[in-house]
C-alpha positions as CSV (number, residue, x, y, z in Angstrom):
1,X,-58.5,64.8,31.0
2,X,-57.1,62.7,27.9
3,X,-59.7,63.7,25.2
4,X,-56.7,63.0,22.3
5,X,-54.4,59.8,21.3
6,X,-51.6,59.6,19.3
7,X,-50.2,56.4,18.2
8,X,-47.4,54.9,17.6
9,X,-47.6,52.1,14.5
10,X,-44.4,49.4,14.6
11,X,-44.7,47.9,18.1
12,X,-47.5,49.9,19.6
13,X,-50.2,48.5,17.3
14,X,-48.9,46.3,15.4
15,X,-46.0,43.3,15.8
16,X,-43.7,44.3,12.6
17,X,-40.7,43.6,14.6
18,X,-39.8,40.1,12.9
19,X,-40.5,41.5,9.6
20,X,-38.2,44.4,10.3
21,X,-35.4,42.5,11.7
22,X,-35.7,40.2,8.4
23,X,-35.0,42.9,6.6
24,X,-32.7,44.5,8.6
25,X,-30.3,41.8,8.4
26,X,-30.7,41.3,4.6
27,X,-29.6,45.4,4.4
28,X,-26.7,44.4,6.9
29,X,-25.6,41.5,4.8
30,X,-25.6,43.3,1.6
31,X,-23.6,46.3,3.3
32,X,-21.1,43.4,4.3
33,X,-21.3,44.1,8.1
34,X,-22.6,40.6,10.6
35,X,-26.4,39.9,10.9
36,X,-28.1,40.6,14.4
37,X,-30.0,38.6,16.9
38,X,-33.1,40.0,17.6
39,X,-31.9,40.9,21.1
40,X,-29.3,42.5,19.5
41,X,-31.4,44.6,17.3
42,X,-33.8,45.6,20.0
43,X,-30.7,47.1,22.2
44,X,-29.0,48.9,18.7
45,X,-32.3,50.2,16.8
46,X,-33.2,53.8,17.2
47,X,-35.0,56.4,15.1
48,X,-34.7,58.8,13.4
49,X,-33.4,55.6,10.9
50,X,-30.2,57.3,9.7
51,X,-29.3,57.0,13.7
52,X,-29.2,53.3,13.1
53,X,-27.5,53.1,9.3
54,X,-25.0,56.0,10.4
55,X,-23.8,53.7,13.3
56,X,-23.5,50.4,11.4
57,X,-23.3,51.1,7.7
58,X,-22.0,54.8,6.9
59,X,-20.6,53.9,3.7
60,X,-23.2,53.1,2.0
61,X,-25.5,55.5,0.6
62,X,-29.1,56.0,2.3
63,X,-31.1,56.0,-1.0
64,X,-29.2,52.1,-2.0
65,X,-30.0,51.3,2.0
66,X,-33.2,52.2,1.7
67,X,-33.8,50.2,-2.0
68,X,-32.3,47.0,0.4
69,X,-34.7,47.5,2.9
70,X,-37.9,47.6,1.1
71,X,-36.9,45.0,-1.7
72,X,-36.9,42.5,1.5
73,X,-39.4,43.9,4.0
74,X,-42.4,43.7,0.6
75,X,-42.0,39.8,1.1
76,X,-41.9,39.7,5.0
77,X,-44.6,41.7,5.7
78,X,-47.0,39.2,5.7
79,X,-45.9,37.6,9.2
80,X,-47.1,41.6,10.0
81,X,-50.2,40.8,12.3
82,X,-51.7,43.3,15.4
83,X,-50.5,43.2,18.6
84,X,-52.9,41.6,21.8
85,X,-55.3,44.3,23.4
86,X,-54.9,46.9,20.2
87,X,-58.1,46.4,18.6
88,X,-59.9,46.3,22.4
89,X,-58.2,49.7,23.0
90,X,-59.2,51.7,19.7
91,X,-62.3,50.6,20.4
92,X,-62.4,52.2,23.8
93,X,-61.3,55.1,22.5
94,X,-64.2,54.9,19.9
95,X,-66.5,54.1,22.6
96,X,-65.4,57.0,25.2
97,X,-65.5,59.8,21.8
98,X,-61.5,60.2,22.2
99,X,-59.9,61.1,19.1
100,X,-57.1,59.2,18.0
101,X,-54.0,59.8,15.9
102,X,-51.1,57.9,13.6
103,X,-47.6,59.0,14.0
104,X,-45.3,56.5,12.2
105,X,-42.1,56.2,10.2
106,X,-44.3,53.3,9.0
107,X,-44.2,53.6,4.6
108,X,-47.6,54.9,3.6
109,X,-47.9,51.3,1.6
110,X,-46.8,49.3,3.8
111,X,-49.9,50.9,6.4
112,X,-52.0,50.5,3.7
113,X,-51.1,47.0,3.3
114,X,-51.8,46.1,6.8
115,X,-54.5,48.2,7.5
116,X,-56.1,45.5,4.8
117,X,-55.5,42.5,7.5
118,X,-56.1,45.1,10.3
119,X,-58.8,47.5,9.7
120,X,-57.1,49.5,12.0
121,X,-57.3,53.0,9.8
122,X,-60.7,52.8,10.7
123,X,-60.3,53.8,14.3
124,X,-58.0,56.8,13.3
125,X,-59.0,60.1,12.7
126,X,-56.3,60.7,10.8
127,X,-53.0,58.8,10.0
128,X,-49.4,60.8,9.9
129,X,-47.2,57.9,8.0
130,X,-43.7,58.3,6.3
131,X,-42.5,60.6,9.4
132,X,-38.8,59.8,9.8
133,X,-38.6,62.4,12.7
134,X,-41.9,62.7,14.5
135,X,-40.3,65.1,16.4
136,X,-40.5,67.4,13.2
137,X,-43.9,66.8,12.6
138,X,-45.9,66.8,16.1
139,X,-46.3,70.1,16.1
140,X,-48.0,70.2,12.9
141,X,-50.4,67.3,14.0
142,X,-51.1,69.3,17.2
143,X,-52.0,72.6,14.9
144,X,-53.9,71.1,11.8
145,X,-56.4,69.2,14.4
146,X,-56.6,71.6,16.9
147,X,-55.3,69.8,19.9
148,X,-55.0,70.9,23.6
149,X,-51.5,69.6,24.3
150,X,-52.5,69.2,27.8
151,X,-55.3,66.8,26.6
152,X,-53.2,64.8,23.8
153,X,-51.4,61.7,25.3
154,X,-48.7,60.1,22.8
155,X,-48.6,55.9,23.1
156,X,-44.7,54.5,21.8
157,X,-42.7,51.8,22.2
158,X,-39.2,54.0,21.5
159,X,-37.3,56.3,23.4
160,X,-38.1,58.6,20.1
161,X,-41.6,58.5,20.8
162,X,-41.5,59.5,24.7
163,X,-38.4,62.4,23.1
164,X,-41.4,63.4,20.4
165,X,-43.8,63.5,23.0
166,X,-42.3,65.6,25.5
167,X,-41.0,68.1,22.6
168,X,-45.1,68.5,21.4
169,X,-45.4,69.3,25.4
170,X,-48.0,66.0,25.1
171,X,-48.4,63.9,28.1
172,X,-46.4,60.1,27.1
173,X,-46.9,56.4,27.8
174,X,-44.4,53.7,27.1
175,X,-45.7,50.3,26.5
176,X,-43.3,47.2,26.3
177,X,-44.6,45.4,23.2
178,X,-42.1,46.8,20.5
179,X,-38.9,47.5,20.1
180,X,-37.2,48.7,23.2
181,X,-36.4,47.3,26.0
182,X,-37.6,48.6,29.5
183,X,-34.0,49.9,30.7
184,X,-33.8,51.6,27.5
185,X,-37.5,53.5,28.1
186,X,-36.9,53.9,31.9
187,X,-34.0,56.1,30.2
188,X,-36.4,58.0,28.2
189,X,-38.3,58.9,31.2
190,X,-42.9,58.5,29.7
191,X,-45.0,59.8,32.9
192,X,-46.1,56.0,32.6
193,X,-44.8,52.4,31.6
194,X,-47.4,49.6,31.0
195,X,-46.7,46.1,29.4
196,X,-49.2,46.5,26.7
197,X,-52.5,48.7,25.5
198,X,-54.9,46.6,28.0
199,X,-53.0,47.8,30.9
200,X,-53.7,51.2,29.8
201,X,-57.2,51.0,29.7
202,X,-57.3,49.8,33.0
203,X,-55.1,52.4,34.2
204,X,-57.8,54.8,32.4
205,X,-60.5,53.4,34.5
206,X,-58.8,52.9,37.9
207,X,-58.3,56.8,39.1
208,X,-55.8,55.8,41.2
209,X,-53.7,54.4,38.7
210,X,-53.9,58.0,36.7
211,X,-50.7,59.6,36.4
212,X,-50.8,63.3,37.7
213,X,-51.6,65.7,35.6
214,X,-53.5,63.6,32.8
215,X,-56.9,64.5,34.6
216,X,-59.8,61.6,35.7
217,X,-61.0,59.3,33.5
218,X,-62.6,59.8,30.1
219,X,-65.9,61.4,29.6
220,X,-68.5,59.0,30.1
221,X,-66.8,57.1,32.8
222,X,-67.5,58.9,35.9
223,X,-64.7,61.8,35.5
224,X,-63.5,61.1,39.2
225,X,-61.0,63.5,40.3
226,X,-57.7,63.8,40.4
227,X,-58.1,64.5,44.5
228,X,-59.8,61.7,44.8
229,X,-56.9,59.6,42.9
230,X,-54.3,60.6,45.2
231,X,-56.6,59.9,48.6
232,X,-57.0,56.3,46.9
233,X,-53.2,56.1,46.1
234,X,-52.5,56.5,49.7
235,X,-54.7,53.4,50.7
236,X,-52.5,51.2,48.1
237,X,-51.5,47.7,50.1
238,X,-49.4,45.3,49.1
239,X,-50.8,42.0,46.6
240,X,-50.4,38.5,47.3
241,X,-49.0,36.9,44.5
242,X,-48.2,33.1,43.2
243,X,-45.4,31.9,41.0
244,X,-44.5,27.9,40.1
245,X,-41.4,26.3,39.6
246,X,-42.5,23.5,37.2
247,X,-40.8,20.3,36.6
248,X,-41.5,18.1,33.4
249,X,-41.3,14.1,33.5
250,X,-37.5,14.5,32.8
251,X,-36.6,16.6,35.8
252,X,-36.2,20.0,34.1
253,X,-37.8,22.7,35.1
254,X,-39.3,25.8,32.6
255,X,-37.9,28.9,32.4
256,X,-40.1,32.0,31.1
257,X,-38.8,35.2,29.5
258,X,-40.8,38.1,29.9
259,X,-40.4,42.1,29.3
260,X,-42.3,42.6,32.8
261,X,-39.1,41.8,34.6
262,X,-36.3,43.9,32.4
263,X,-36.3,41.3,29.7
264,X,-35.1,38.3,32.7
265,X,-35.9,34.7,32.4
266,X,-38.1,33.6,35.5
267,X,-41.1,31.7,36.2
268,X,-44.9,31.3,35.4
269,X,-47.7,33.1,38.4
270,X,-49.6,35.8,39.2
271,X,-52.1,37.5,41.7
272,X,-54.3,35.8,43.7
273,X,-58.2,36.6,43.0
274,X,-60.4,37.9,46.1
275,X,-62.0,34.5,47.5
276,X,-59.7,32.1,45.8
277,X,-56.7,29.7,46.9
278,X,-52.9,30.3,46.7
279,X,-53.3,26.8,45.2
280,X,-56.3,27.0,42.9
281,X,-54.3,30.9,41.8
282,X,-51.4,28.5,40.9
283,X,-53.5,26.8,38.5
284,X,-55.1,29.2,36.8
285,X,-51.7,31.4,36.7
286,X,-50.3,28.5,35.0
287,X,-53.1,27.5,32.5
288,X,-53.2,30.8,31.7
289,X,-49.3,31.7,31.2
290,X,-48.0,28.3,29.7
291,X,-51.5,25.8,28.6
292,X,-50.1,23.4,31.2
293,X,-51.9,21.5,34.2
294,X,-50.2,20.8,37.5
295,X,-50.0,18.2,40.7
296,X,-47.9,17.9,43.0
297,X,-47.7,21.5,44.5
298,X,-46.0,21.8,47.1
299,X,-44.8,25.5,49.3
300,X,-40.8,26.6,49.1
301,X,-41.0,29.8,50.8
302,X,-42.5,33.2,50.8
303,X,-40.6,36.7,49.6
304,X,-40.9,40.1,50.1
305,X,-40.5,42.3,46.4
306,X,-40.7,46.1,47.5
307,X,-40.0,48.4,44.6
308,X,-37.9,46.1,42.5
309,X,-36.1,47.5,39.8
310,X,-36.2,44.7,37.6
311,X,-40.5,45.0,37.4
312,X,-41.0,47.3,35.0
313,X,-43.5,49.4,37.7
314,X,-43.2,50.4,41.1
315,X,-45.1,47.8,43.1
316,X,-45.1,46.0,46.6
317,X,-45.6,42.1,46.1
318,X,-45.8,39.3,48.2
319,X,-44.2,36.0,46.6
320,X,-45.3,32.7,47.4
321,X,-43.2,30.5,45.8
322,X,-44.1,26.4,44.8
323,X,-42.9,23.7,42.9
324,X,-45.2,21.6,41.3
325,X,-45.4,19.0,38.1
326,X,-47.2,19.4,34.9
327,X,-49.5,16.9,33.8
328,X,-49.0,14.5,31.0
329,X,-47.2,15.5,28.0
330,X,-46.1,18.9,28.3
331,X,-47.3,21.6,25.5
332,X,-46.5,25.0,26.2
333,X,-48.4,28.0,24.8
334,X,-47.3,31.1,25.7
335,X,-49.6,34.2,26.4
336,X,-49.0,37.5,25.5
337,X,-46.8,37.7,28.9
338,X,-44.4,35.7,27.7
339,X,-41.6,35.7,24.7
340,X,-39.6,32.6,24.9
341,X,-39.9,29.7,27.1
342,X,-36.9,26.9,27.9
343,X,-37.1,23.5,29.7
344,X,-33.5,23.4,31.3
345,X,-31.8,21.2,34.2
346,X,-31.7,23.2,37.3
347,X,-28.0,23.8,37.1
348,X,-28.5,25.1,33.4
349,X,-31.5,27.2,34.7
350,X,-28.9,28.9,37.5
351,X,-27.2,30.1,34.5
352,X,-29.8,32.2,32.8
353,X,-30.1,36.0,33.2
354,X,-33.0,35.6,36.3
355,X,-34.9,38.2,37.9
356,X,-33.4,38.3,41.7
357,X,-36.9,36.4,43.2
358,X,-35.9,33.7,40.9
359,X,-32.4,33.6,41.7
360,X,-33.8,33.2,45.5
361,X,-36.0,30.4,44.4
362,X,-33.7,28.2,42.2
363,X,-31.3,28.6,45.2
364,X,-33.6,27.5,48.0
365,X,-34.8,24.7,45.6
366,X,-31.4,23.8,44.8
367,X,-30.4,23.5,48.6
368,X,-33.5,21.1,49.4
369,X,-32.6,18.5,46.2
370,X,-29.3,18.3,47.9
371,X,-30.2,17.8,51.6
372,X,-32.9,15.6,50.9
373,X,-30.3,13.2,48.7
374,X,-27.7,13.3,51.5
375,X,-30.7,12.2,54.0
């Protein structure tokens, strides 16, 4: 059972990533080496830090690096804010009397400066900041709080977190709201991958979701068995899912990027509610993803998606695949699911880095524009 959290800061809490790209490139810039995109930056960053500066800028020193980093990252540290589902999870953890740990390369001021905006210290029992090599230091948080390893989970969004968790013998989780990518934490091999902290909790609550070895759920919630989890598991079927490819008034259709499919562009849906329409799902997947109403939906075809690679869990789906239109003036809002959005011709859409269901529908989409003009 999971009676102990340790968090990770940058990424796992909070969104500093824009803030620490800023000044990123404004040390790279100063060391005379090219500025990076943030996709870039995601794929090169690593921890410890001088992994990162050794690879890129070994000849300058670390102390003037580090006098770089900080004169830029005071003013961009405002655009710091916390990341979707954080707050709702440290308060479960309050709730369900877990205790909950910091573990962050994260500058003692800097936490102090956002727990101001956040009041995120609050939930901590106590905060480990200034840690360039938590790998150093989990040991020392196990001791000095007198944790069962086999109770303590460690929450990251690095391979250096899952690496720090497995070498405190702590179970790990991975969660896709920071700075690596999922390839890169599939590499680090967490017992668990979940897009962001309120996945977690529900994978908390649902036994069968509970990886093996981490126990049932908290005290307080029932404390089902671990038995019991895997007899569920087995009675897993596959979910019925709805995904839209919407075209605007000028015949382009909107691409969505999202880390759920290995950082691939592909399109707006979800799963379909007991009791309610593949349609009426549309909808709400829609308003819900993008802000946008549809018309105009009409069926392309259905897939099978058995243990894709590209989702960043092992999962059975059933796709069933639409166009539609969206309604009036198109203003897209993205939800936490999404990172960037494009509206792109369908020939300019083929050319994007797609998920393969995506690929499948652009294609079969593609095919009926042209038959239905040569009819």
């Amino acid at each position: 059972m999971i009676r102990n959290i340790i968090f990770d800061w940058s990424g796992t809490l909070v969104d500093d990533l824009p803030a620490v790209l800023q000044a990123s490139n404004f040390v790279l810039g100063r060391a005379g080496r090219p500025v990076m995109s943030l996709a870039t930056f995601r794929a090169e960053f690593s921890l410890p830090f001088k992994k990162f500066y050794d690879r890129h800028t070994p000849h300058v020193p670390m102390p003037r690096l580090e006098a770089w980093f900080h004169a830029s990252f005071k003013h961009a540290q405002s655009s710091v804010v916390e990341l979707p589902h954080a707050r709702e999870f440290l308060e479960y953890c309050r709730a369900e009397k877990i205790r909950t740990f910091l573990l962050s390369t994260v500058h003692a001021d800097y936490f102090k400066a956002q727990c101001l905006v956040t009041g995120f210290d609050a939930y901590l029992d106590r905060p480990y900041t200034d840690v360039w090599d938590k790998r150093k230091k989990i040991h020392d948080l196990l001791a000095e709080n007198k944790l069962q390893p086999a109770e303590t989970l460690f929450i990251g969004d690095m391979e250096h977190d899952i690496e720090t968790a497995r070498h405190g013998g702590v179970h790990s989780c991975a969660v896709l709201t920071g700075y690596n990518t999922l390839e890169q934490l599939r590499a680090a091999r967490p017992e668990l991958i979940v897009e962001h902290l309120g996945e977690l909790r529900r994978v908390l609550a649902e036994p069968e979701r509970i990886p093996p070895g981490w126990g049932g759920p908290p005290s307080g919630s029932g404390g089902v068995s671990r038995s019991r989890a895997s007899r569920s598991a087995k009675l897993k079927m596959p979910l019925a899912t709805v995904g839209g490819l919407i075209f605007n008034a000028r015949g382009e259709v909107l691409m969505i990027r999202t880390h759920k499919w290995s950082d691939k562009w592909g399109i707006p849906g979800g799963k379909i509610k007991w009791g309610e329409s593949s349609a009426a799902a549309l909808r709400r997947e829609i308003r819900e993803e993008t802000n946008l109403k549809v018309t105009d939906i009409e069926f392309v075809l259905v897939q099978d998606c058995i243990h894709s690679k590209e989702f960043y869990h092992d999962a059975h789906f059933v796709l069933l695949n639409y166009t539609c239109r969206c309604v009036g003036r198109p203003r897209v809002i993205l939800n936490d699911e999404g990172q960037e959005y494009r509206w792109l011709k369908l020939p300019e859409a083929r050319k994007l880095k797609l998920n393969q269901p995506t690929i499948v529908l652009l294609n079969a989409v593609s095919k009926s524009i042209i038959a239905n003009r040569k009819s």
